[in-house]
TILO-789120 format. One record per residue: x, y, z negated of N, C-alpha, C, O, CB in turn. Coordinates in nm, 3 decimals, m for minus. Glycine has a CB too. Example, Ala and Ser with C-alpha at 12.3 -4.5 7.8 and 13.67 -1.06 7.14 Angstrom:
2
BALO       nxx       nyy       nzz      caxx      cayy      cazz       cxx       cyy       czz       oxx       oyy       ozz      cbxx      cbyy      cbzz
BALO     1.319    m0.569    m0.780     1.230    m0.450    m0.780     1.320    m0.330    m0.780     1.424    m0.332    m0.846     1.131    m0.447    m0.905
BALO     1.285    m0.225    m0.708     1.367    m0.106    m0.714     1.290     0.003    m0.787     1.341     0.114    m0.804     1.408    m0.060    m0.572
***
This chain:
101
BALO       nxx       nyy       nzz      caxx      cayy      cazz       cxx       cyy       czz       oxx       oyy       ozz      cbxx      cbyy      cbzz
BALO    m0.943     1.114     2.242    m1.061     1.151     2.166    m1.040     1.290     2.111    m0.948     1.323     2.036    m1.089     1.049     2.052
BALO    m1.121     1.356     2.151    m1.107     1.497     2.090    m1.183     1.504     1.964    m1.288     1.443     1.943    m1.161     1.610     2.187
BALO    m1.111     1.597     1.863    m1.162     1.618     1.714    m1.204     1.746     1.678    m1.262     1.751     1.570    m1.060     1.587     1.616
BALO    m1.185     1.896     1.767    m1.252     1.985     1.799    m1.219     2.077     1.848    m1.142     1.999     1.903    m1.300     2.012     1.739
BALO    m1.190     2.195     1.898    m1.184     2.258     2.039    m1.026     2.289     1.991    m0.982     2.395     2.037    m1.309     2.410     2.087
BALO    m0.935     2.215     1.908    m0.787     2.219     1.879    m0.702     2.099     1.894    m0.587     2.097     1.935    m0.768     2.258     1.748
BALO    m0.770     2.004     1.858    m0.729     1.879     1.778    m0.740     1.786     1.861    m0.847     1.806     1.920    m0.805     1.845     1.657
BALO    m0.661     1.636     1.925    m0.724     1.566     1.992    m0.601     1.440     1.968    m0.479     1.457     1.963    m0.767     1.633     2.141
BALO    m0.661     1.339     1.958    m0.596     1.238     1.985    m0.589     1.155     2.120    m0.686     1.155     2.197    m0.628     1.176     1.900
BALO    m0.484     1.092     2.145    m0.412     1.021     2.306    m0.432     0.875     2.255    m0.374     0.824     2.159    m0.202     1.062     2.354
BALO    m0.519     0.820     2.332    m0.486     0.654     2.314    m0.372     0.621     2.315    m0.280     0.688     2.361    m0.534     0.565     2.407
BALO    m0.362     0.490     2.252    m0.258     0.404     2.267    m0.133     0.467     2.163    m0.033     0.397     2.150    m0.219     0.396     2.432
BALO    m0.141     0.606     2.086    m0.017     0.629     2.023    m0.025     0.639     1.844     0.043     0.683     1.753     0.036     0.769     2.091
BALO    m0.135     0.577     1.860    m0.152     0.543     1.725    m0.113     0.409     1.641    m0.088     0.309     1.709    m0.270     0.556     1.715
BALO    m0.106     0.400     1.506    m0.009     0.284     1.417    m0.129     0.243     1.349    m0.235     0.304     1.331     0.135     0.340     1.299
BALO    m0.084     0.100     1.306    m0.173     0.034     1.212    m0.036    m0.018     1.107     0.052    m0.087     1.158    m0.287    m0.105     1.295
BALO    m0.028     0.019     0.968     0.038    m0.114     0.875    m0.056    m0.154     0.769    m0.149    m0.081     0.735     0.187    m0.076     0.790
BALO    m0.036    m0.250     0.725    m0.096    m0.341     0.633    m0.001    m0.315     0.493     0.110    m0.368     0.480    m0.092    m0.507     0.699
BALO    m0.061    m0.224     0.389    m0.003    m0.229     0.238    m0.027    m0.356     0.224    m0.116    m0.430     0.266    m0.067    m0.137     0.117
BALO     0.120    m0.377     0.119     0.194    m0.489     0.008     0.146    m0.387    m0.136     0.133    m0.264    m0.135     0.421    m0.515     0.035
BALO     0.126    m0.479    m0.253     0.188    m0.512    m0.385     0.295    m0.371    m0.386     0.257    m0.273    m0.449     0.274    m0.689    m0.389
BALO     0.403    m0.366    m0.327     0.519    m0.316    m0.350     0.543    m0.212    m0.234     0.539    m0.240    m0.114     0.618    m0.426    m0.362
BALO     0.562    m0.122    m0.273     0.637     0.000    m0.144     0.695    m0.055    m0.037     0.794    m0.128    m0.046     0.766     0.096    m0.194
BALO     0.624    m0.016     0.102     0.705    m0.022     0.225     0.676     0.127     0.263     0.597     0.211     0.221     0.659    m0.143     0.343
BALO     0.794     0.126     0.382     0.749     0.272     0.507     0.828     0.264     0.580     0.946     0.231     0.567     0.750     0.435     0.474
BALO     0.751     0.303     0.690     0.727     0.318     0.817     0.719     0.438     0.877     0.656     0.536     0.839     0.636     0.265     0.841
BALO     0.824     0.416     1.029     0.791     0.578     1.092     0.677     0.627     1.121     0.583     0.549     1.137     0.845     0.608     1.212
BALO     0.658     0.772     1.135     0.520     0.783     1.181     0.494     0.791     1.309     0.585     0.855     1.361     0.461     0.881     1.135
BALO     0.410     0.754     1.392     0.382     0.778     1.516     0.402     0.908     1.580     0.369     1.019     1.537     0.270     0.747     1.528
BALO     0.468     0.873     1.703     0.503     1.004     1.810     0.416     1.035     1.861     0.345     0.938     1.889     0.591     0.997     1.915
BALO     0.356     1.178     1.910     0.222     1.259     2.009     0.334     1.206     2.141     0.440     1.143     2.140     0.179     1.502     1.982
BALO     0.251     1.266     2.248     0.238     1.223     2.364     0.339     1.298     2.410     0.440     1.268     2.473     0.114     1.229     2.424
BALO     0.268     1.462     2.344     0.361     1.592     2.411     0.345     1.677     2.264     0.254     1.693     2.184     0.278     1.694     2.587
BALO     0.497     1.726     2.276     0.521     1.835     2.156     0.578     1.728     2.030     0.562     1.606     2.036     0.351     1.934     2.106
BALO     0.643     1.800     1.921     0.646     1.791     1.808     0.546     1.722     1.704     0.439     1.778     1.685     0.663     1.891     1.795
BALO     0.573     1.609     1.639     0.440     1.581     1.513     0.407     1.689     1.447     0.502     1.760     1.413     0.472     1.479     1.387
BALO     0.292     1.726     1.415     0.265     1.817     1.332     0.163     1.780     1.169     0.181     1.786     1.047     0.201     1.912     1.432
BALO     0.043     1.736     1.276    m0.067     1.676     1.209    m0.074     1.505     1.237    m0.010     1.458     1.331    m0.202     1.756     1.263
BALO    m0.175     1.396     1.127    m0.200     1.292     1.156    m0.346     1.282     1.084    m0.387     1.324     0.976    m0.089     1.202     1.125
BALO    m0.405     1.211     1.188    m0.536     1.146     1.121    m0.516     1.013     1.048    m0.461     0.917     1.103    m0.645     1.118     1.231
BALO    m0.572     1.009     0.903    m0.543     0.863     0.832    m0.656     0.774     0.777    m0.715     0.822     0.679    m0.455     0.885     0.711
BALO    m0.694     0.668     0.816    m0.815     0.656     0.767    m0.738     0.469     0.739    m0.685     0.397     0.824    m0.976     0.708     0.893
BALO    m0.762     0.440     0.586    m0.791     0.319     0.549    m0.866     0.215     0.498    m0.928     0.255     0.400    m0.754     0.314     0.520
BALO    m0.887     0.099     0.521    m1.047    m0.001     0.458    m1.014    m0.036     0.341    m1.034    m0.155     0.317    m1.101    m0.161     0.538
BALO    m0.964     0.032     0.251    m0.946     0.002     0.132    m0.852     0.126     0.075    m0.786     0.204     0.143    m0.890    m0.141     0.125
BALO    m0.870     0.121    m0.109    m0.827     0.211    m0.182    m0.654     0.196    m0.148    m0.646     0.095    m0.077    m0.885     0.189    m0.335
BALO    m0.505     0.257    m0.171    m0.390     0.319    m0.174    m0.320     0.399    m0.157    m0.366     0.478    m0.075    m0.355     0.298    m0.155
BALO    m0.237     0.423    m0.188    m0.173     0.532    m0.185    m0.066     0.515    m0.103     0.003     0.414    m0.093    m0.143     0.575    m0.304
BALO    m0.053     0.625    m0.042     0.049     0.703     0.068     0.140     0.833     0.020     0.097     0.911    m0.065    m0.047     0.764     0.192
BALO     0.265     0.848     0.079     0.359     0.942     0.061     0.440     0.916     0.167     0.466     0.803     0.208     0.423     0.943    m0.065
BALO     0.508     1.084     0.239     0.556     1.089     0.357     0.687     1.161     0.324     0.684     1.254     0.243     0.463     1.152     0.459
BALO     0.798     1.124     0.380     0.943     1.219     0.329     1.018     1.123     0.456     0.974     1.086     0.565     1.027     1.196     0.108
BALO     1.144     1.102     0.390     1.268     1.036     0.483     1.278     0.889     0.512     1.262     0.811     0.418     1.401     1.062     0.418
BALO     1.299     0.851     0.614     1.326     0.691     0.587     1.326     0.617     0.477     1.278     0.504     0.486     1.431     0.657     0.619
BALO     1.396     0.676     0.311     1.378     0.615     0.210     1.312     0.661     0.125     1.342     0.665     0.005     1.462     0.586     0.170
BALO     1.182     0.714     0.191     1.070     0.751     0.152     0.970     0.641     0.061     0.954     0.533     0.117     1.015     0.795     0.274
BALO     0.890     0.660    m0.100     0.843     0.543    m0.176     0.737     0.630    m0.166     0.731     0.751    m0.143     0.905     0.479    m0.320
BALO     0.644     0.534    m0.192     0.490     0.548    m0.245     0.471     0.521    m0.438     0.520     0.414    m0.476     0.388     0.403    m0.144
BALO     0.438     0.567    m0.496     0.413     0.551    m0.643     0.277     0.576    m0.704     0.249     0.695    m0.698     0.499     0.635    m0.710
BALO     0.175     0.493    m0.767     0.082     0.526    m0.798     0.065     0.684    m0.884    m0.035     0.755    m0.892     0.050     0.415    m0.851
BALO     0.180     0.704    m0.934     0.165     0.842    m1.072     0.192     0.957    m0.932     0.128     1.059    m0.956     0.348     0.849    m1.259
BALO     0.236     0.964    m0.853     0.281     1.070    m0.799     0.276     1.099    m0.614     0.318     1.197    m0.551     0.414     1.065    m0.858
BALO     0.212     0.981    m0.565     0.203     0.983    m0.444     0.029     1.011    m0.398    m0.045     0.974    m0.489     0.272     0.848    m0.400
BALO    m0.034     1.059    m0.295    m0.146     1.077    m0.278    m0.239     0.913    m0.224    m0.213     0.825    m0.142    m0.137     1.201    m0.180
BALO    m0.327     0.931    m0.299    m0.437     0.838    m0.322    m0.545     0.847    m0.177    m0.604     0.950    m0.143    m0.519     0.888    m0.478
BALO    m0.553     0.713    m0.103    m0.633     0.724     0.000    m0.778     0.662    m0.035    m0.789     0.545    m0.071    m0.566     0.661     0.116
BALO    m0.882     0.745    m0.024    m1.026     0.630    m0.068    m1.065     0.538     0.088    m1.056     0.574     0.205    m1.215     0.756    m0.125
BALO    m1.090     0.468     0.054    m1.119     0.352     0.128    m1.270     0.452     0.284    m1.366     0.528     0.266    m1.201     0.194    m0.034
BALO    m1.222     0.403     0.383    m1.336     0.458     0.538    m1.348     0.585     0.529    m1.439     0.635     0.596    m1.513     0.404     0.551
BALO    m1.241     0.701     0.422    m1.259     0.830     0.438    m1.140     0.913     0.513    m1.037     0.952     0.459    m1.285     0.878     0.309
BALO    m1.177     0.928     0.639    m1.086     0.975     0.759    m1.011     1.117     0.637    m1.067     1.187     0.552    m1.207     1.042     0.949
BALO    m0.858     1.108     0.684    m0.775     1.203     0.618    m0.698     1.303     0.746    m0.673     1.268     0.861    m0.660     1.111     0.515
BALO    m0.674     1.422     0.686    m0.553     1.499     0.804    m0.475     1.579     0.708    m0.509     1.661     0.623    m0.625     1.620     0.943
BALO    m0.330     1.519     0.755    m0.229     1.540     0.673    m0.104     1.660     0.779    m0.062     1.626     0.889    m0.170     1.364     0.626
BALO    m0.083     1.735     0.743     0.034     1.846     0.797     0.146     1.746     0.764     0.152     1.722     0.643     0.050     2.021     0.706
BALO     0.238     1.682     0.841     0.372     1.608     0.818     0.499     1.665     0.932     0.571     1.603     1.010     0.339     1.430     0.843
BALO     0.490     1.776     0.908     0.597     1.876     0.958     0.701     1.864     0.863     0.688     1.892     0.744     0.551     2.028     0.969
BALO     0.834     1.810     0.934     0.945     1.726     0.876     0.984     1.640     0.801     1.084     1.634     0.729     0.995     1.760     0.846
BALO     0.869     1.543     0.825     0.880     1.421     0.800     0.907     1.338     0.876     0.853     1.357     0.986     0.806     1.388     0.760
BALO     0.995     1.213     0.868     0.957     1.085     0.971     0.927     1.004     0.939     0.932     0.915     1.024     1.025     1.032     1.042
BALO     0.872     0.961     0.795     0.771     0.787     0.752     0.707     0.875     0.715     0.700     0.997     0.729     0.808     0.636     0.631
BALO     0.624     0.742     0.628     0.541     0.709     0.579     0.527     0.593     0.477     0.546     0.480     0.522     0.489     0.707     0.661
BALO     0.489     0.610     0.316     0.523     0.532     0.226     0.402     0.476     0.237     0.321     0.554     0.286     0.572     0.579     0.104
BALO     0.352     0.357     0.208     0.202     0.286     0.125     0.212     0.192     0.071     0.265     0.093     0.122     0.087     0.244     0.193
BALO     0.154     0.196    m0.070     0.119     0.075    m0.163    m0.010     0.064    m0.177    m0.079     0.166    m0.173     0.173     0.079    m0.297
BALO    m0.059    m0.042    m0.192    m0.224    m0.117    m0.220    m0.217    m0.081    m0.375    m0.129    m0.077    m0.461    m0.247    m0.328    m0.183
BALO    m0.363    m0.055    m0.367    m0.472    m0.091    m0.508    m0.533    m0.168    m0.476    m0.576    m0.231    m0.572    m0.572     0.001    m0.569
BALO    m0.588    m0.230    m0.322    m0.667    m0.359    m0.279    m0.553    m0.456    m0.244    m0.431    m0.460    m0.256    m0.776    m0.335    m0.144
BALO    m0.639    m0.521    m0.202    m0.527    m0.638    m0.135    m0.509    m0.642    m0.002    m0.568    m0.727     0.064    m0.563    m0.782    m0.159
BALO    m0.446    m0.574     0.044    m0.415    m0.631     0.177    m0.457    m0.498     0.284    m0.449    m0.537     0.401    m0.512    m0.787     0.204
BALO    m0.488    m0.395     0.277    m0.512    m0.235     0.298    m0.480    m0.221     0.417    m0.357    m0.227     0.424    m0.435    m0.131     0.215
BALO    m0.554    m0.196     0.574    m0.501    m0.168     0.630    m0.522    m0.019     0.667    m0.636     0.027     0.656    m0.500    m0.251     0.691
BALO    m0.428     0.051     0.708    m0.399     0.185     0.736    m0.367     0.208     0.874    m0.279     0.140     0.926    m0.295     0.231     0.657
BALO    m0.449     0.327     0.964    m0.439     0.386     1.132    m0.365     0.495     1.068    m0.377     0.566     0.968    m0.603     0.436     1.245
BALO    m0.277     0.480     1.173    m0.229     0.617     1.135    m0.217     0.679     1.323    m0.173     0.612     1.417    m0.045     0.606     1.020
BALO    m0.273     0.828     1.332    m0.284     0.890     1.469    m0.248     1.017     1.452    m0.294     1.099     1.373    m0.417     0.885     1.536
BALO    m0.140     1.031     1.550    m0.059     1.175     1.586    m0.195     1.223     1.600    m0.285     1.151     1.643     0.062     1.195     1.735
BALO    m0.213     1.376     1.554    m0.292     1.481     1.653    m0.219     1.551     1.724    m0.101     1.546     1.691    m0.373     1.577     1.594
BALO    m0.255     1.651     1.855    m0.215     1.698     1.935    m0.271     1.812     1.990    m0.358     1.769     2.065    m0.200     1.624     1.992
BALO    m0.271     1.941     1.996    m0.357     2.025     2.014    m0.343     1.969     2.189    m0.271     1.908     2.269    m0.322     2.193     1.951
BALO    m0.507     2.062     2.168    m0.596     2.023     2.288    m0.678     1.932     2.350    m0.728     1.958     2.459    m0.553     2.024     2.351
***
């Protein structure tokens, strides 16, 4: 799916997790070709996300806040997770490499 004459996502290399109550994370999805750079994030419900190292946390005071069906694009150049905790119950989160072209 292309996102505009830069940007494009590859089926099939995109993530889904489901926020807990409590901090989990998860790697982020690999592009097809090249380096991660960018990700598209879109979740059905309010939480928060934060991206750093494997022991990477999510925290309501200090991690970024996702609003619920509002597509996000995040620069995660040297990162490899991805933190998320719920404000709903049960939150699920896509997460999709972009890829120029």
């Amino acid at each position: 799916m292309k996102i505009n004459d830069v940007l494009s996502i590859t089926a099939g290399r995109s993530k889904e997790v489901t926020t807990a109550m409590t901090t989990a994370n998860v790697t982020l999805p690999t592009p097809l070709r090249g380096p991660l750079r960018y990700v598209l994030i879109v979740a059905n419900g309010s939480c928060y996300i934060d991206f750093g190292p494997a022991g990477v946390v999510a925290v309501a005071a200090t991690s970024i806040q996702l609003p619920p069906d509002y597509p996000m694009i995040f620069n995660v150049q040297g990162h490899a997770n991805i933190a998320s905790i719920d404000l709903d119950t049960g939150v699920k989160i896509n997460i999709s490499p972009l890829e120029n072209g």
